[in-house]
ROLOMAR-448921 format. One line per field, with one value per residue (C-alpha): residue in three letters; chain; x, y, z. Coordinates in Angstrom, 3 decimals, decimal comma, always signed. Example, Ala and Ser with C-alpha at 12.3 -4.5 7.8 and 13.67 -1.06 7.14 Angstrom:
BEGIN
rest: (ALA:SER)
kette: (A:A)
x: (+12,300:+13,670)
y: (-4,500:-1,060)
z: (+7,800:+7,140)
***
This chain:
BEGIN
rest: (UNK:UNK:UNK:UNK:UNK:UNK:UNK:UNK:UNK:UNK:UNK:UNK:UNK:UNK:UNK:UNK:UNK:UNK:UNK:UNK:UNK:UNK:UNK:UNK:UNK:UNK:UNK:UNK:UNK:UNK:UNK:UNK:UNK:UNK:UNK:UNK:UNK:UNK:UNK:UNK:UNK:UNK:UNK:UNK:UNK:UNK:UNK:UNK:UNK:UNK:UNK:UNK:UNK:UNK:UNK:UNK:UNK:UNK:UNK:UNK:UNK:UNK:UNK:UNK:UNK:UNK:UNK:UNK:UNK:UNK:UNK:UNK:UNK:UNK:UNK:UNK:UNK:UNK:UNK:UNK:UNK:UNK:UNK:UNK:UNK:UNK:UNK:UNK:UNK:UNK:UNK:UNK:UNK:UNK:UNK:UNK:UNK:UNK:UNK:UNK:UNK:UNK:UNK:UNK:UNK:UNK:UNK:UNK:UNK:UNK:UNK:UNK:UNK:UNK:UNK:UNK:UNK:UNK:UNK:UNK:UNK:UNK:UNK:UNK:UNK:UNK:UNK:UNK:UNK:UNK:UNK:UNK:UNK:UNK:UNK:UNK:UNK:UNK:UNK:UNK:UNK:UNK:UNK:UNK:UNK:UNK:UNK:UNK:UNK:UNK:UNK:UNK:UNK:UNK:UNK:UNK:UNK:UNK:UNK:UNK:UNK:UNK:UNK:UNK:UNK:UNK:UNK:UNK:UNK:UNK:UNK:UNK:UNK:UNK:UNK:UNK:UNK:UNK:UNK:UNK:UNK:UNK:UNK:UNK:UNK:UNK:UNK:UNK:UNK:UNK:UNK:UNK:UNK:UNK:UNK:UNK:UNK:UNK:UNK:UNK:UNK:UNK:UNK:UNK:UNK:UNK:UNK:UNK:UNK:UNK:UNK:UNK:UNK:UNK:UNK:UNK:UNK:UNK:UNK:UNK:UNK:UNK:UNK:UNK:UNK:UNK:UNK:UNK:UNK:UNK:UNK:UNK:UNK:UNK:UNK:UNK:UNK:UNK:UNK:UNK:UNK:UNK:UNK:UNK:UNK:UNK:UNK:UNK:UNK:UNK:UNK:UNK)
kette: (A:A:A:A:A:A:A:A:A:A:A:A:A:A:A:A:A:A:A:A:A:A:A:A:A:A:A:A:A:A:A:A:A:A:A:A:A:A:A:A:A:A:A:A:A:A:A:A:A:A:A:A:A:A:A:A:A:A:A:A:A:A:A:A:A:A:A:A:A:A:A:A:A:A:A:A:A:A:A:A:A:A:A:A:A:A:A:A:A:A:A:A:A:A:A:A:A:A:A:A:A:A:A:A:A:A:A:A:A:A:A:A:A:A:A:A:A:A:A:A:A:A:A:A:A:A:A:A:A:A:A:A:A:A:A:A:A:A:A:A:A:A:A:A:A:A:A:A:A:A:A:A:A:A:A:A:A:A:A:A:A:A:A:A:A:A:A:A:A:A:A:A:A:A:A:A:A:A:A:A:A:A:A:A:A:A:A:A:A:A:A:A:A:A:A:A:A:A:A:A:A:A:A:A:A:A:A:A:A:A:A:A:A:A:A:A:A:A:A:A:A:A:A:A:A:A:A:A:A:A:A:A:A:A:A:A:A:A:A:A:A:A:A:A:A:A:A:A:A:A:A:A)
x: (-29,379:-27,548:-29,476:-31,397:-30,746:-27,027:-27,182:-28,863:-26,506:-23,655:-25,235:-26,033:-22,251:-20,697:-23,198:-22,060:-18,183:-18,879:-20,733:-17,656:-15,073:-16,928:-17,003:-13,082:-12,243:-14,295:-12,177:-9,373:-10,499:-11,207:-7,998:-6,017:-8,013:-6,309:-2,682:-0,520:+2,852:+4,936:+7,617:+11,211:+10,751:+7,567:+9,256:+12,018:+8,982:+7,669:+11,616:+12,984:+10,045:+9,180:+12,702:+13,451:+17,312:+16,907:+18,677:+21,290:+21,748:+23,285:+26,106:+25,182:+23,289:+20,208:+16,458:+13,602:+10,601:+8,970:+12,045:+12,543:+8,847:+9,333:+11,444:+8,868:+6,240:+5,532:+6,471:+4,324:+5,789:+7,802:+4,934:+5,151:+9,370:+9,610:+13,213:+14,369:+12,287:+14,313:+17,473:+16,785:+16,093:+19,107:+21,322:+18,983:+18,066:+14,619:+13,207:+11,192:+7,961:+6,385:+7,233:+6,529:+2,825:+3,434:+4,847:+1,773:-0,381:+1,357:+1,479:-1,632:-1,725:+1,243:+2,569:+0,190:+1,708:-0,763:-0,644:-4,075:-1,577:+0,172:-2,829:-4,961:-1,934:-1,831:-5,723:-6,243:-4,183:-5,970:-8,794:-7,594:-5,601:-9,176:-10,163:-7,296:-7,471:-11,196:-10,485:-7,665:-9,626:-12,705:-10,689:-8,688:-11,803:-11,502:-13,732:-16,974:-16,761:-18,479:-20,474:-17,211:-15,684:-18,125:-17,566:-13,805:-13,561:-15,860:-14,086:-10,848:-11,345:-13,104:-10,527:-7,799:-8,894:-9,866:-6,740:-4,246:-1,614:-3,681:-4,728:-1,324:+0,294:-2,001:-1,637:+2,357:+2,914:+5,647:+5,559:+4,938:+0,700:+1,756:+3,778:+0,864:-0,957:+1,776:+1,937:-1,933:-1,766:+0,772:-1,079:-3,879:-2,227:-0,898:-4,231:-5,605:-3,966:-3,802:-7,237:-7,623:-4,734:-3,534:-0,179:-0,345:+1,517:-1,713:-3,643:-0,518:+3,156:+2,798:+0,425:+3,152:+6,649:+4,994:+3,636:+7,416:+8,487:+6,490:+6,622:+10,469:+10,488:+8,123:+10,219:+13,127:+11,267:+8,681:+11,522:+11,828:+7,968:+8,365:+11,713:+9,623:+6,543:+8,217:+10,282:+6,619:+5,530:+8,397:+8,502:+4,752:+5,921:+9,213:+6,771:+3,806:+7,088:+5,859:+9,018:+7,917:+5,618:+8,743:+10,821:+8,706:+7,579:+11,492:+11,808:+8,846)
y: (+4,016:+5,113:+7,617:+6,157:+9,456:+8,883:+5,355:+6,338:+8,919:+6,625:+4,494:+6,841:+7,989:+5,122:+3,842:+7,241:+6,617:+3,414:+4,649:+6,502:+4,084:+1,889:+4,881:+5,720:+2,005:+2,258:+5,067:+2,965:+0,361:+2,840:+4,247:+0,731:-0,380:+2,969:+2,284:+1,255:+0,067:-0,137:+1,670:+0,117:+0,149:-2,085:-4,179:-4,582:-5,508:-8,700:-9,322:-9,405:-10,886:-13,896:-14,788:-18,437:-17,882:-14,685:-11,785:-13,930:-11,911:-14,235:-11,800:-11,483:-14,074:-14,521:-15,023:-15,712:-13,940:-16,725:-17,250:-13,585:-13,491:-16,491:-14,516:-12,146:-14,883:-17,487:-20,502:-23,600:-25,064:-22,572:-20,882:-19,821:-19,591:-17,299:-17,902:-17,021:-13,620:-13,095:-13,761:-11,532:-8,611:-8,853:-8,271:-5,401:-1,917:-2,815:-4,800:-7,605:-7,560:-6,281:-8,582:-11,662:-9,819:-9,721:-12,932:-14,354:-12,884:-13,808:-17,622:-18,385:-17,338:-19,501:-18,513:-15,439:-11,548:-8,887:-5,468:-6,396:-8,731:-5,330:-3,179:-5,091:-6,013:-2,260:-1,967:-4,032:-2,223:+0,743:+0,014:-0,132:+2,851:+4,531:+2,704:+4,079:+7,632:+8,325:+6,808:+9,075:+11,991:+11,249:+10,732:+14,033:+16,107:+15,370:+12,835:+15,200:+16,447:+13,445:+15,494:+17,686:+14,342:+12,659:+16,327:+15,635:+11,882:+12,356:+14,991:+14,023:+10,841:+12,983:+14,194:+11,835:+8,980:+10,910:+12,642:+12,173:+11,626:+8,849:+7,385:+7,101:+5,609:+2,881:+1,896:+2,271:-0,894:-0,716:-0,828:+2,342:+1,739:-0,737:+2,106:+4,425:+1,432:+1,318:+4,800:+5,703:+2,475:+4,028:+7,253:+6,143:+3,904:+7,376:+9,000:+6,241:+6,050:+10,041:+9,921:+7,338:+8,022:+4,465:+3,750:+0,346:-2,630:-4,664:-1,522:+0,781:-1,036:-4,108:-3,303:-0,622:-2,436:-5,063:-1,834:-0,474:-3,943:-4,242:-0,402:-0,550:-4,219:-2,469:+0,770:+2,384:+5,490:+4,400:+5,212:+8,956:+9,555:+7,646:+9,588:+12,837:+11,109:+9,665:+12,828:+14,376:+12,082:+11,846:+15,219:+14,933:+11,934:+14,871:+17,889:+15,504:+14,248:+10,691:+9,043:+5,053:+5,668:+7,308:+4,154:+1,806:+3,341:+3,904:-0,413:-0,643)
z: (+24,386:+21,405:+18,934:+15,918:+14,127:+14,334:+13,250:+10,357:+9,869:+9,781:+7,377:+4,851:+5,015:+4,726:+1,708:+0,107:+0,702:-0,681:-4,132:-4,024:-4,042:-6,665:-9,336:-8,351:-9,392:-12,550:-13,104:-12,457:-15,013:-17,546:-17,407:-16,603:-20,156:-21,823:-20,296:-23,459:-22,972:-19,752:-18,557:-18,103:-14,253:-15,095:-17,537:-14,634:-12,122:-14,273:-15,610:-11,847:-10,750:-13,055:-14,595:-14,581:-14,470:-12,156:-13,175:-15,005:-18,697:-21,667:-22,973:-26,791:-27,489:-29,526:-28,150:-29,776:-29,086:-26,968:-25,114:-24,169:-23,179:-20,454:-19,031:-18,122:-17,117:-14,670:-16,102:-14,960:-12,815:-11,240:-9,293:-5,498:-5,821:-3,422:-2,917:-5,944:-5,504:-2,802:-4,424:-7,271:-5,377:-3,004:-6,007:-6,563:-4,314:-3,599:-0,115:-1,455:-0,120:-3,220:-5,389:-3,241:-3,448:-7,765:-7,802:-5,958:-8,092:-11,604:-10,051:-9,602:-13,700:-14,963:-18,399:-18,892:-19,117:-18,754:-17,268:-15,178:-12,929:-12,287:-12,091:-9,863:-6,929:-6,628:-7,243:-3,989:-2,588:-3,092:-2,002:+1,500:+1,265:+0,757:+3,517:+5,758:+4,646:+5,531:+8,678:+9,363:+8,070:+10,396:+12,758:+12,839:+12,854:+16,498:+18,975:+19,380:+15,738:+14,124:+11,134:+10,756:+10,054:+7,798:+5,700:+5,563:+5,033:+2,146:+0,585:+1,218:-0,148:-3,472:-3,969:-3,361:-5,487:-8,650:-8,763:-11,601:-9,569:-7,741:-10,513:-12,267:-9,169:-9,326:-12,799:-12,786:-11,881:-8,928:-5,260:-5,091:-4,131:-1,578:+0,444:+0,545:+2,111:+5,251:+5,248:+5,871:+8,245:+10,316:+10,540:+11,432:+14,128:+15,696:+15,076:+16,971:+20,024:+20,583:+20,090:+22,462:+24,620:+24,539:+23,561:+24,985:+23,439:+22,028:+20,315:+18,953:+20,099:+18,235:+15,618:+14,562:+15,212:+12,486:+9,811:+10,495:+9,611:+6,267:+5,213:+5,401:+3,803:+0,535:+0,232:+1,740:+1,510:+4,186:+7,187:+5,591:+5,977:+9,396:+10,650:+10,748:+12,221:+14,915:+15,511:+16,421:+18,861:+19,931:+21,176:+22,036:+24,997:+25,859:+26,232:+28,310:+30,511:+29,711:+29,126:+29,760:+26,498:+24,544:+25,336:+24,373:+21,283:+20,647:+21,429:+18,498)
***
């Protein structure tokens, strides 16, 4: 019979960690209401994004306002053209999950440009990156250290979420949100299966051969945080001599 004390214990912690992630995204909207102007990176989001001609620049030739805006829009009609997303950012450096999100997001508003179509992919975004960290912060307090956990999942997530540097990642309105998302994911993946020692292919192999897949597919820099990751367990399977596990998680 499980303990009413520690049910009630859970409860209160996770209505607390949730007052705290609604007053973190009214921070968010506070400061996404403030945000004034875009940076050319952001410009470049929406403009290789949205363009009806993709990146396709006419050499010295005049625009007029509305006709440089629509190319910084979805116009109707062109929603969902996922193909042309695709296109666009082959001739660019960036993997194009991201902006299949952004494009998504800016179709289903045809003809409308607003930075809360930027601010609110990486908002959602955020939310389960908060989601991810205090499991990953509960969870490294160890398996018998439950109120040790609660301690450091709340405070880490504090902490976290009102920084500034937190705060400006989510209103800069790149990709940038969406590879902290695949990068708690796979940490707590690994956090998971040591904890559990299971390393199987349904809990851990596939779930992280398809996070791999969609980290390295948002940002290149997802394989740098994962090349020293991996090197770890890696040598974790080397030093417990269990080389089956190192193989397979090698194949994922």
């Amino acid at each position: 019979m499980k303990n009413p004390f520690r049910r009630k214990e859970n409860s209160v912690f996770i209505i607390v960690m949730g007052i705290v992630l609604l007053l973190q995204l009214a921070a968010l909207f506070y400061y996404g209401g403030r945000k004034a102007g875009f940076h050319e990176d952001e410009l470049y989001t929406y403009y290789s994004t949205n363009k009806t001609a993709g990146l396709f620049v006419s050499d010295r030739a005049w625009m007029e306002k509305d006709e440089l805006r629509n190319d910084f829009v979805v116009l109707p009609g062109e929603q969902f053209r996922y193909g042309v997303v695709k296109q666009m950012q082959s001739w660019d450096v960036h993997p194009p999950l991201y902006y299949y999100i952004f494009h998504t997001v800016c179709s289903l508003f045809p003809g409308v440009f607003d930075k809360w179509l930027g601010i609110s992919v990486n908002m959602a975004a955020y939310i389960v990156c908060y989601m991810l960290l205090a499991y990953c912060a509960y969870t490294a307090a160890g398996r018998k250290e439950a109120q040790k956990g609660r301690f450091l999942a709340f405070f880490t997530c504090l902490f976290w979420g009102f920084g500034a540097a937190v705060i400006s990642g989510v209103l800069f309105i790149r990709m940038y949100q969406w590879l902290t998302l695949f990068v708690l994911l796979c940490m707590a993946l690994h956090l998971r299966a040591l904890k559990k020692n299971d390393f199987g292919p349904v809990h851990f192999l596939l779930p992280l051969g398809i996070t791999v897949f969609l980290g390295f597919l948002t940002q290149y820099y997802y394989i740098v945080f994962h090349f020293f990751l991996g090197a770890g367990i890696c040598l974790y399977f080397l030093k417990k001599k269990r080389i089956r596990e190192l193989l397979s998680y090698g194949a994922a």
